[in-house]
N, C-alpha and C positions, 0 to 999 in steps of 0.2 A: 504494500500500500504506500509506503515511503516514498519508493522508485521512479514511480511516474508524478508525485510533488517534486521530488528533487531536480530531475528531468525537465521538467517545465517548466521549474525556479531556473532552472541553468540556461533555456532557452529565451526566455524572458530577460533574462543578466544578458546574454550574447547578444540579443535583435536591440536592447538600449545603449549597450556599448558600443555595436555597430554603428546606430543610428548617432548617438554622440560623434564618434568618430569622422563620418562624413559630415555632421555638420561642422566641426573644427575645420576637416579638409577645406571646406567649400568657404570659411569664414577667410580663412588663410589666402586662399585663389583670389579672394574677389577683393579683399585689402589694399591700396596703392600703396607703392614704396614710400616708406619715413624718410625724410630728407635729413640729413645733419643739419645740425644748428652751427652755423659760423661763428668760429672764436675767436678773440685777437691774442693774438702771442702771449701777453699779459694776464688775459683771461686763462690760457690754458698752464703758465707759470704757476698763476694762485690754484690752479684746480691741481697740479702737481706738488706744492707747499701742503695742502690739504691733506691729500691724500696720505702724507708722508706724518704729518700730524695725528692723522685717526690711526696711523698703525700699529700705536700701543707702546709704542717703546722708549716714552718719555724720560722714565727714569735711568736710561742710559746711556741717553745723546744717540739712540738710535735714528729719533727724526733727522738731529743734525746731519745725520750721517745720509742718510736720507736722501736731504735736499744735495748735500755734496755730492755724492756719487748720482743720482738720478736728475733731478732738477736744472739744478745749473749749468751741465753741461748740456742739455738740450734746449733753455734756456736763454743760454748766458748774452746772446747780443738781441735781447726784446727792446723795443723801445715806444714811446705813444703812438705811435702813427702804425704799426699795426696790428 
């Protein structure tokens, strides 16, 4: 008696997973591409400080170190204009 509830618990699970499924597919297809957000050099220095800051490693100049080996060398000639 179990066998054919379980069964048709399990087909029911399959035909909503399915149907999930292709709706994801189909939500995905019909989506336009996201464009980047344009950054200024400046902008993407402070987003590189940041980042180097949330890394947890305050207490032992890990951020400092951070920004030296990452940051500034990719960085180092920002200036306002762009």
């Amino acid at each position: 008696m179990t066998a054919p509830l379980v069964a048709s618990s399990l087909r029911k699970f399959s035909l909503l997973a399915l149907a999930l499924g292709i709706a994801a597919a189909a939500t995905l297809l019909i989506a336009p591409p996201a464009e980047a957000k344009r950054m200024t050099c400046l902008q993407k220095y402070h987003g590189c400080q940041t980042r180097c800051l949330r890394s947890g490693e305050l207490a032992s100049n890990g951020w400092y170190n951070c920004l030296n080996r990452t940051c500034n060398p990719q960085f180092d000639n920002c200036s306002g204009t762009r």
